[in-house]
C-alpha positions in Angstrom: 306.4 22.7 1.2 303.2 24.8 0.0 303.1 27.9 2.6 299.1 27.0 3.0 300.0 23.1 4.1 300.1 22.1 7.9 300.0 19.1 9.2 296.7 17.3 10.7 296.8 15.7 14.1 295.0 13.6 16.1 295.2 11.7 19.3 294.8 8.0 19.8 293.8 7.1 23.1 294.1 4.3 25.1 293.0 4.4 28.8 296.5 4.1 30.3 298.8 4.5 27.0 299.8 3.1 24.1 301.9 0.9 25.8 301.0 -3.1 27.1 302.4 -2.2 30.1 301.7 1.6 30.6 298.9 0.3 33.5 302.0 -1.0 35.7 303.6 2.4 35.2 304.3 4.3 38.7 302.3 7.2 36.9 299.8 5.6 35.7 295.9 5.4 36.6 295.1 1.5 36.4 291.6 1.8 36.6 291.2 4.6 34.3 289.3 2.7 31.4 285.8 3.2 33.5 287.1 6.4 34.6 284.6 9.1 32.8 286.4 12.0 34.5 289.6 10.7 33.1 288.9 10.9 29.6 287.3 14.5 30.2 290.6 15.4 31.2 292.3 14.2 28.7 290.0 15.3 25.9 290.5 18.9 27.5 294.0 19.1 27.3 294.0 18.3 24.0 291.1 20.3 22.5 293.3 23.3 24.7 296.4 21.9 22.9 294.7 22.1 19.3 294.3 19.0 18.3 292.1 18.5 15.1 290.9 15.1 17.2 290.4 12.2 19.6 290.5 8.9 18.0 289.1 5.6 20.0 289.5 2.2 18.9 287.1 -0.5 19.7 286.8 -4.8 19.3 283.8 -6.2 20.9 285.4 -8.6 22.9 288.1 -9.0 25.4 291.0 -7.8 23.3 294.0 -10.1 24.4 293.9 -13.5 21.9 294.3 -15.6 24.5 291.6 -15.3 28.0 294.4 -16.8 29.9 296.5 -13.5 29.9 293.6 -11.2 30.2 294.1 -10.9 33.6 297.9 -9.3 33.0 296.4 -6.3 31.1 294.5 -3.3 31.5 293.2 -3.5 28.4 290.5 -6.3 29.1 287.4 -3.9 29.7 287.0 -0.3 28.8 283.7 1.8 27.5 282.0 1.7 24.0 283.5 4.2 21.9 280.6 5.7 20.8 278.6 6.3 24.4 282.2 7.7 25.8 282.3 9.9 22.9 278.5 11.0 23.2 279.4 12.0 27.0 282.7 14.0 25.7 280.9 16.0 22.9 279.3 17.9 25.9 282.6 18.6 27.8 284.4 19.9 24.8 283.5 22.2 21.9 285.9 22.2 19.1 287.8 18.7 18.6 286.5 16.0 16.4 285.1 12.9 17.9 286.5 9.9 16.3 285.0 6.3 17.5 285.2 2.3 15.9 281.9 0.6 15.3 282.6 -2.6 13.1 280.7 -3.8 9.6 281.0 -7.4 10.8 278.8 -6.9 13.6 276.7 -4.3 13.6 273.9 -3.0 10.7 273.6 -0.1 8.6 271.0 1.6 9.8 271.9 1.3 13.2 275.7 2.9 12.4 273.9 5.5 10.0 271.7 6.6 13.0 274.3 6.5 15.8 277.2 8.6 13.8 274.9 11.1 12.8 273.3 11.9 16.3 276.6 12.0 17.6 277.4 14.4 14.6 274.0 16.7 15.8 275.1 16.3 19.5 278.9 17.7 19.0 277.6 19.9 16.4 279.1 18.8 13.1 282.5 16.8 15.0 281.4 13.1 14.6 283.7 10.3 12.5 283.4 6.7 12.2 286.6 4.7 11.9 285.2 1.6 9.9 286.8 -1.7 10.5 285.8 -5.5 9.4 287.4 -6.5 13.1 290.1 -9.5 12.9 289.6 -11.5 16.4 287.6 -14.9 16.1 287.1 -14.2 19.7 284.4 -10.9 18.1 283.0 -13.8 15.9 282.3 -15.8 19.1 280.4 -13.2 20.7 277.8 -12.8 17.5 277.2 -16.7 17.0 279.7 -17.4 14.6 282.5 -20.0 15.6 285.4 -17.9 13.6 286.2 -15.1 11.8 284.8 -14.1 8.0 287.3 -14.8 5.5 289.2 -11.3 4.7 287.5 -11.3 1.1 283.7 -11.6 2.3 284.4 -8.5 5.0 285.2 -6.3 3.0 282.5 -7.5 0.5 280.1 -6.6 3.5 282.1 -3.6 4.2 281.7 -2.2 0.8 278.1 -2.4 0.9 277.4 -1.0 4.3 279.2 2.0 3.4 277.3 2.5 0.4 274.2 2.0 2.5 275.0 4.6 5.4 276.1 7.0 2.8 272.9 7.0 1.0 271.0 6.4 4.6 273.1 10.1 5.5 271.8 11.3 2.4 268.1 10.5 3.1 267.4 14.7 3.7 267.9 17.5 2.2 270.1 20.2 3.7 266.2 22.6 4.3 263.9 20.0 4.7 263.0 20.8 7.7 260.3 23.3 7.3 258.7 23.7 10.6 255.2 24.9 9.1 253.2 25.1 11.4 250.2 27.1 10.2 249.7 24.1 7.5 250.5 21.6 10.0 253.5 20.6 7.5 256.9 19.5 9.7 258.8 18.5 6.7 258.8 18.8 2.8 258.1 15.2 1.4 259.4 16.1 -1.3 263.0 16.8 0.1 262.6 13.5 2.1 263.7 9.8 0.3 263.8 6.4 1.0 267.1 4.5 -0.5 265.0 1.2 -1.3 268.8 -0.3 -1.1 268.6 -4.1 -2.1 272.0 -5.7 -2.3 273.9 -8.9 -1.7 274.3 -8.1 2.2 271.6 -5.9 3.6 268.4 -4.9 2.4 267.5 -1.2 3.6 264.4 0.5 2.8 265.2 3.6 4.8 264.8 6.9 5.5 266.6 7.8 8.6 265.1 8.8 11.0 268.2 11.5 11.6 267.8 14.6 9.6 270.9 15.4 7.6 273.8 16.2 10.0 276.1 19.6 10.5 278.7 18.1 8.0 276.2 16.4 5.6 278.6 13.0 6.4 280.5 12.7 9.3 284.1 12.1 8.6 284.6 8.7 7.7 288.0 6.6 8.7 289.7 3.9 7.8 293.0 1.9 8.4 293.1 -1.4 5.9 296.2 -1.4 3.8 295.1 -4.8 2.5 294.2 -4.7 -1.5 290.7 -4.7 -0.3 291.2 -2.2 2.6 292.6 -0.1 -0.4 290.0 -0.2 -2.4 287.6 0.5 0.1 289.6 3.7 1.7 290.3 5.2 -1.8 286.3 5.2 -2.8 284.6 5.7 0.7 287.1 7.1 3.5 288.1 11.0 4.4 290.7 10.1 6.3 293.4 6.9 6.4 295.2 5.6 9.4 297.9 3.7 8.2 301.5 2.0 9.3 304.6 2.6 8.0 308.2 1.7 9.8 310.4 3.7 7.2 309.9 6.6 5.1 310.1 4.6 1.6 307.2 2.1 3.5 305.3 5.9 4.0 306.0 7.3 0.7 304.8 3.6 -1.1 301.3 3.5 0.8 301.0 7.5 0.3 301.5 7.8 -3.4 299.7 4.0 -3.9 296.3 5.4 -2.3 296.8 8.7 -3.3 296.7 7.1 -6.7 293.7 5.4 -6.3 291.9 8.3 -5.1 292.4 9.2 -8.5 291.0 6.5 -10.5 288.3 6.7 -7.8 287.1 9.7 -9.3 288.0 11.9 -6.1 290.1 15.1 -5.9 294.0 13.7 -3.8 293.4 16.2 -1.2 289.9 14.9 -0.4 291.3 11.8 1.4 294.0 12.6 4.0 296.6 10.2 5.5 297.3 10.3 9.1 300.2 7.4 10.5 300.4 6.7 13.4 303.3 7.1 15.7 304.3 6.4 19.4 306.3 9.1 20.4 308.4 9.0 23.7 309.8 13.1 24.2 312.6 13.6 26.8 314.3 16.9 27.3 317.5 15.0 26.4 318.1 11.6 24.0 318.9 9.9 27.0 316.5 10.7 29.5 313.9 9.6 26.4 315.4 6.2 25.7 315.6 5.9 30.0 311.6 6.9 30.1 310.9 4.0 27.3 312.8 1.3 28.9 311.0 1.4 32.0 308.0 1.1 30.5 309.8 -2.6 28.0 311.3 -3.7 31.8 307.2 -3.8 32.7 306.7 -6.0 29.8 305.7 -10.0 31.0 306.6 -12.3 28.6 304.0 -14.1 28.1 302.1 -10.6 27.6 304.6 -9.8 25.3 304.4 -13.1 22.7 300.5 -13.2 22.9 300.3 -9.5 21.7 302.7 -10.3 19.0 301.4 -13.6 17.5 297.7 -11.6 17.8 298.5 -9.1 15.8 300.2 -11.6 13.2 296.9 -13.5 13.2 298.1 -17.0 14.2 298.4 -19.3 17.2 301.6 -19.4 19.5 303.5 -22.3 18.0 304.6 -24.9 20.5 307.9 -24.7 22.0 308.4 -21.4 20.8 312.3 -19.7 21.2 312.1 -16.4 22.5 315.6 -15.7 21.7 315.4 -17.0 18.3 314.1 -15.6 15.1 309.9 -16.4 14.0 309.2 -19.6 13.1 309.7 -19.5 8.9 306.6 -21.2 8.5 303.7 -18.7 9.6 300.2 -19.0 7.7 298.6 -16.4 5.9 296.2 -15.3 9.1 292.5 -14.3 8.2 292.6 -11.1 9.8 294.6 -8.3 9.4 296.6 -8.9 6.9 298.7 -5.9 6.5 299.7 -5.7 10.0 300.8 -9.5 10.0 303.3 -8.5 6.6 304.5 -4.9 8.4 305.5 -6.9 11.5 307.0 -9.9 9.1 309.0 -7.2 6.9 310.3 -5.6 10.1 311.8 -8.8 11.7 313.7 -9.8 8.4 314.9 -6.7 8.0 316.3 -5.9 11.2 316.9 -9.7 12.0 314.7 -10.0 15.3 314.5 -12.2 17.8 310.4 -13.0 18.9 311.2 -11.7 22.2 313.0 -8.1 20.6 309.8 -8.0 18.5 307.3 -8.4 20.8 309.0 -5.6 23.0 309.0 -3.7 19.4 305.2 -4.3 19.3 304.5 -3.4 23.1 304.5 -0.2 22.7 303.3 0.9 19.2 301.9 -2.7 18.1 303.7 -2.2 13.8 303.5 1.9 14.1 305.9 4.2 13.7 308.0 4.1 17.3 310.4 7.3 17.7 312.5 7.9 21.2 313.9 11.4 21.6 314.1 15.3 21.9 311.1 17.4 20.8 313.3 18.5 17.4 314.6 14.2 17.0 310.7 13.7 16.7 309.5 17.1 14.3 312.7 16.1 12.5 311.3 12.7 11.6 307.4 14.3 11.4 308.7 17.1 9.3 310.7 14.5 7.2 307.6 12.2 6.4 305.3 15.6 5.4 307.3 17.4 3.3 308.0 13.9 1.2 304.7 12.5 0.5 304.8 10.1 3.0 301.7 11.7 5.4 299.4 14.7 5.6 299.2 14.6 9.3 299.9 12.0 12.5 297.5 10.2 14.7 299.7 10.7 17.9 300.1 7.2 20.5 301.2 8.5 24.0 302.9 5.5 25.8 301.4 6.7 28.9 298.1 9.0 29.4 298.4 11.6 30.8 302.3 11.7 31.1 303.1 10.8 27.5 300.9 13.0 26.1 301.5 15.8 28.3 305.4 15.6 26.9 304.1 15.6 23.4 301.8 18.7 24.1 304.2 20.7 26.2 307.8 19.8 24.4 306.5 18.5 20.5 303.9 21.0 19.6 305.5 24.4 19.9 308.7 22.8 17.9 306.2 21.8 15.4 304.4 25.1 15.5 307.9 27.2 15.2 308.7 25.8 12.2 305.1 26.7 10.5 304.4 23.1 10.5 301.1 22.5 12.6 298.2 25.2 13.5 296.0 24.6 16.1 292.8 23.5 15.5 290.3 26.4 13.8 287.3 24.9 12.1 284.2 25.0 13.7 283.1 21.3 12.4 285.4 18.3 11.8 285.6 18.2 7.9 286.2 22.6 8.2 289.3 21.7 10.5 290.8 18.9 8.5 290.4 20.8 5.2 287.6 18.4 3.7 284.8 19.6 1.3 281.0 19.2 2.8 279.9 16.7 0.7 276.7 17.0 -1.7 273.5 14.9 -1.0 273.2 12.2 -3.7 270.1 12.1 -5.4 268.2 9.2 -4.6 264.8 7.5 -6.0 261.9 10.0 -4.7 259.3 7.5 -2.5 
């Protein structure tokens, strides 16, 4: 390993945990998804800890597939991203600011503009994690009576990342001259409109955002789909992906970094970040005791309607919960990766539905790992130094608990053996090691 390398690490929040049931938990704060306070907290700790940033994920719509077992999860109601994000920039002052805001239902000026004011407001710590959403139930909610198919998303994807790029670009760095003696507030000649005119959007632009601290703000990305490929290795900084084993790491690693390639980008300019649900005990067993209370919380019905959402289909009738998945699943229309991780992992470990929904309860397809501070930096340690990941997105089961483990036991194993720093740039892209990009030259108006 290159003396200069350390891993990259981020924290992926959910109010209560990672974990379907980490709201039941005697620990927990049920109510802590409209809890503004709560987040502050959290984002402290970890900005003290040195994390390089807070993730959020986002679907606008009540998140369980089914509005009959909404009721049975925290998970039914929580903030927008970006506003709780906005709120956090002025409680912290160093960690990035990560928040999903989808291409299926939003525009791209409206994205352009947001990301970047939250990139001005944090001073240069803003990132977009860019998803094409997967719930019909989202599709519902903006007049549609079901999802895109997976092929025209990430068409529309492709092209409203083209168009907030160039919207980003839409300044130059100094063109902001404040003159006032010749009444002149900004050089029109360092000021462009993008006149974009495509098969999705028509944009004539500028923005009305001057060019931001990082020039773009980080941009994220988690498809592992040929088309979410495709779009990560020519647009995104930064790739949260799944893997169960190493080989699974090392094949999506290598793959992308490939790509990046033929992209015409530098290897190092796109980093990949699994996740992984980490539950740290001081011994093996008081670990594996910690993460069974939290499966013993698990309803069943909770349980099976996570798991066939995240493999994109309906329940099937009469389903066996002690028997293996039905062998005649459809292709779903959503995400498409996820559906073939969580197939893979019940052939290959010959799973019942009900032991794979209690494998998807708590890290829903990630990376789950159940032991001491060294079991867990073993297996990080293992996945870095063999091209499997530059860094981790880090799932606590439970917030704060969970993530107080990982801060107080995993870090300072990670940080004696020379793996992780803490956190040291002064902007997002400065503490995750990515260039400042250059404006694009676009038609003058």
């Amino acid at each position: 390993m290159s003396a200069t390398r350390t891993m990259r690490l981020g924290a992926f929040l959910y109010a209560t945990g990672h974990h379907i049931a980490a709201w039941r938990h005697p620990s927990a704060q049920a109510d802590s998804g409209f809890d503004i306070d709560h987040y502050i907290r959290v984002a402290q700790s970890c900005e003290r800890a040195g994390f390089d940033l807070l993730f959020l994920e986002d679907g606008s719509g009540v998140r369980e597939a089914d509005l009959n077992i909404a009721s049975h999860s925290a998970r039914a109601a929580h903030f927008e991203p970006v506003s709780l994000l906005a709120a956090l920039a002025v409680q912290t002052s160093r960690i990035g600011l990560v928040g999903t805001v989808s291409t299926s239902y939003h525009e791209p000026y409206h994205v352009a503009r947001t990301i970047a004011s939250l990139d001005h407001l944090s001073g240069g710590r803003a990132g977009w994690n860019l998803v094409t959403s997967q719930s019909d139930l989202e599709a519902q909610n903006f007049g549609l009576t079901g999802q895109r198919l997976h092929a025209d998303r990430y068409a529309r994807a492709e092209e409203f990342v083209e168009v907030v790029q160039a919207l980003w670009d839409s300044y130059d760095d100094d063109a902001i001259v404040e003159d006032c003696e010749n009444a002149r507030y900004y050089d029109e000649a360092r000021l462009r409109r993008i006149s974009h005119k495509g098969a999705h959007f028509s944009v004539r632009g500028p923005l009305n955002v001057i060019r931001t601290p990082q020039g773009h703000p980080v941009i994220v990305q988690a498809g592992a789909s040929e088309s979410g490929l495709t779009l990560a290795s020519r647009s995104a900084d930064v790739v949260f992906a799944a893997a169960q084993t190493l080989e699974e790491g090392q094949r999506y690693y290598r793959d992308l970094k490939r790509r990046v390639r033929e992209a015409g980008r530098r290897p190092e300019d796109l980093l990949v970040m699994p996740g992984i649900f980490a539950v740290a005990g001081t011994s093996r067993a008081e670990a594996e005791e910690r993460f069974e209370q939290l499966q013993e919380l698990i309803d069943p019905e909770v349980g099976v309607r996570l798991l066939f959402q995240h493999l994109g289909v309906a329940v099937p009738a009469n389903l066996a919960l002690d028997e293996p998945l039905p062998a005649n699943l459809l292709q779903t229309n959503g995400n498409r990766s996820r559906q073939q991780l969580l197939l893979d992992l019940a052939a290959r470990e010959r799973l019942t539905v009900r032991e794979l929904y209690r494998k998807v309860a708590g890290a829903r397809g990630h990376w789950q790992v159940v032991g001491t501070a060294q079991d867990i930096a073993d297996q990080m340690q293992e996945r870095f130094e063999h091209e499997a990941a530059d860094g981790f997105n880090i799932m606590p089961p439970t917030l704060p608990g969970g993530l107080d483990d990982f801060i107080e036991r995993v870090l300072p194993e990670l940080q004696r053996r020379g793996l992780w720093r803490p956190q040291q740039g002064s902007t997002l892209r400065e503490s995750l090691g990515l260039p400042r990009p250059a404006r694009k030259s676009v038609s003058a108006a």
